[in-house]
N, C-alpha and C positions, 0 to 999 in steps of 0.2 A: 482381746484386749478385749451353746452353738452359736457364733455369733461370727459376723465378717471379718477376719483378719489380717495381718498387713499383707498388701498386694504381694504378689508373683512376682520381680521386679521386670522389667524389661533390661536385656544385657545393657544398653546404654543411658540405664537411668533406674540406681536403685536408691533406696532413702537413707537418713543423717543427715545429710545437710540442706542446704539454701538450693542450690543449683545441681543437674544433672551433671553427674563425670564419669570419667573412665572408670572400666571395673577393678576394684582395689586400690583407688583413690580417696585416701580420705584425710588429709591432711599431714601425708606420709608417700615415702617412695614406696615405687611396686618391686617386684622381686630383680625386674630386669634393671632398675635404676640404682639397686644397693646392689649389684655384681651379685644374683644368683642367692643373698642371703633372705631369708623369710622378711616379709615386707615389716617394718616400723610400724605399719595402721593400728597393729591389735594391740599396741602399748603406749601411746604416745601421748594420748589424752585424758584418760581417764583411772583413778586410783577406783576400786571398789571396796569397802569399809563395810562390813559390818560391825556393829555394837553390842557389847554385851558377851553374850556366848556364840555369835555369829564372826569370827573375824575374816579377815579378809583372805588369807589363804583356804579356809574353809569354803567361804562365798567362791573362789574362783575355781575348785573342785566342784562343787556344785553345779555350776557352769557349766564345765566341762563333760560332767555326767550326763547332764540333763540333754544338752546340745548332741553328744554325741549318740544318745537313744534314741532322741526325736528324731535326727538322720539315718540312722540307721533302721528304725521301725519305717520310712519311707522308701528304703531300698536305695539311697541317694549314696554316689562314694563321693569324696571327696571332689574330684574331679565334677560330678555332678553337682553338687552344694559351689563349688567355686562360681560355676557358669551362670547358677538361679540366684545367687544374694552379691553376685560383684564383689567380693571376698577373696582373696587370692589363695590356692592349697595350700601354700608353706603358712599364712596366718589361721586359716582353721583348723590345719594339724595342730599350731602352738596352742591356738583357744583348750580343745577338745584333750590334750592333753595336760593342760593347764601348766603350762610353763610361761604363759604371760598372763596380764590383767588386761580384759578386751575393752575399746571403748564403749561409750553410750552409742554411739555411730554404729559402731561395727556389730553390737548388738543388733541393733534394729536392724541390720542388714541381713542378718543371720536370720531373725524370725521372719521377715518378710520370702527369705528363700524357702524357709521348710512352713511357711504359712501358717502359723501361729500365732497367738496374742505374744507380745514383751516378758510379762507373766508368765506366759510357760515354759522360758528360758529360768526364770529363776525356782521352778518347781513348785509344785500344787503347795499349799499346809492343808495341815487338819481342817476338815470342813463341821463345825457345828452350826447348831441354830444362830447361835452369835458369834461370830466370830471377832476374838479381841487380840489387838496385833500393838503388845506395848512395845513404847519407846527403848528400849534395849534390843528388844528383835528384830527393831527394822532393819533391811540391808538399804546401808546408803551406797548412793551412785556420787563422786566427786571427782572434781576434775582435777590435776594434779597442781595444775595451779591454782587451785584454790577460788577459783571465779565461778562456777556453778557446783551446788547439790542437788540432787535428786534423791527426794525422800520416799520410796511407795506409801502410800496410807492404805491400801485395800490388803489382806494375805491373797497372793495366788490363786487361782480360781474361785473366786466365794461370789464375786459377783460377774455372771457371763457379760461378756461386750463390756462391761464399765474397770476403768480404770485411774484412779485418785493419785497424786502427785503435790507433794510441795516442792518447790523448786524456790533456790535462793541462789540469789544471782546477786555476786559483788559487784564496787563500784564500775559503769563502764563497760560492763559486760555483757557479750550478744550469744545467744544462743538461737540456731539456725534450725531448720527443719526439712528436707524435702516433703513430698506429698505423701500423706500417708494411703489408704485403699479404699475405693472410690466409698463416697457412703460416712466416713469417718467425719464426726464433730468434736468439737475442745470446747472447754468451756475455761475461764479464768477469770478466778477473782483476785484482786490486789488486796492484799493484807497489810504490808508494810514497805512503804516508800514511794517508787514510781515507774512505772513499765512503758517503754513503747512495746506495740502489736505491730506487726507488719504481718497482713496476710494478703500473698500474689502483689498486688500493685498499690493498695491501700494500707496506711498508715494513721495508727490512732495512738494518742496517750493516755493513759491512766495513770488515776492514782486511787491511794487506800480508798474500800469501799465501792471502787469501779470493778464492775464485771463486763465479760464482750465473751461473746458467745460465734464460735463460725466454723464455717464448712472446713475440716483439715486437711482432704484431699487438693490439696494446692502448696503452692512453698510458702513457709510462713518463720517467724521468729520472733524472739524475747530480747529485747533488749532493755538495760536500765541503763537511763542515760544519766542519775542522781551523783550524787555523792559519797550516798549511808545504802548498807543492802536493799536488796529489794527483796520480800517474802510473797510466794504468789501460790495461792492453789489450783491445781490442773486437771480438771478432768476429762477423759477421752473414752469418747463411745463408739465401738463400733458395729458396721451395721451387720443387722441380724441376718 
């Protein structure tokens, strides 16, 4: 996100959401609670959408590729990738073969296992001097119910440790975080509407115009508590 990237998880606490849980908890049963079928987690919440000439079945190949080189150039099976991202085998076989659409959660869990930026799940681009990343090539991240996007604004590797985001979040909508890897800062500014911040124990409100800057290593979350969307820009450094 050479530059520090998301932690190693510890088995009893890896990241997506607000609060530490079980491994392959993420707002879905584990394999032992749907009788032995591949866990709900890796589908449950999140559509992935590309635009343009990027679509969505393509994005989730992608995925799939990418994830599965990056574990396997570590020597990690399955069984090992399970134990390091709190990810359950039957959901990363689905990922890596791409027969589901993984969440934003399950994502971050994944690179925090194989110790990677979020980026380099979705694959380097071209690197030039400038690199220009129009609005039809982005891959958007959206949640199935339509309450959060996730836009990247940087291409894949172009800028080491720094990582750009618009995020829009419908009326009422919270979006959660565990802690990302020690060393990790967010910065956010409000564009359009109004944001509660919640980072660890502190809560503050913004609105357009308002930026708040802070340590991301701690649980933190997006909430708009308005009426009309909220448009926010995210950026996330990690440490070198």
């Amino acid at each position: 996100m050479a530059s520090r990237t998301p932690r190693r998880p510890a088995s009893e606490a890896v990241p997506g959401a607000s609060a530490p849980r079980p491994a392959g908890a993420d707002g879905a049963r584990s394999e032992a609670e749907s009788g032995g079928r591949p866990a709900a987690d890796a589908t449950s919440e999140i559509a992935l959408l590309g635009e343009g000439d990027i679509g969505a079945a393509e994005l989730t190949r992608r995925l799939a590729d990418n994830i599965r080189t990056l574990r396997k150039a570590r020597g990690y099976s399955l069984d090992d990738m399970a134990r390091r991202s709190g990810v359950s085998r039957a959901s990363l076989s689905q990922v890596e073969t791409a027969k589901t659409n993984p969440t934003i959660a399950i994502l971050w869990k994944i690179a925090a296992g194989l110790e990677v930026p979020f980026s380099a799940l979705l694959g380097a681009d071209k690197t030039e001097r400038v690199s220009v990343l129009r609005r039809p090539d982005q891959r958007v991240l959206r949640s199935a119910d339509g309450q959060l996007e996730s836009r990247p604004l940087t291409p894949a590797g172009t800028l080491g440790g720094v990582e750009v985001y618009e995020l829009r979040l419908a009326p009422r909508a919270v979006h959660s975080s565990e802690p990302h890897a020690p060393g990790t800062g967010e910065s956010v500014t409000v564009l359009v509407g109004q944001l509660r911040l919640r980072v660890a124990e502190e809560v503050h409100d913004l609105s357009a115009g308002d930026t708040a800057s802070f340590a991301a290593d701690v649980g933190h979350s997006y909430e708009n508590p308005g009426r009309t969307h909220t448009l926010v820009h995210n950026v996330i450094v990690y440490q070198r």
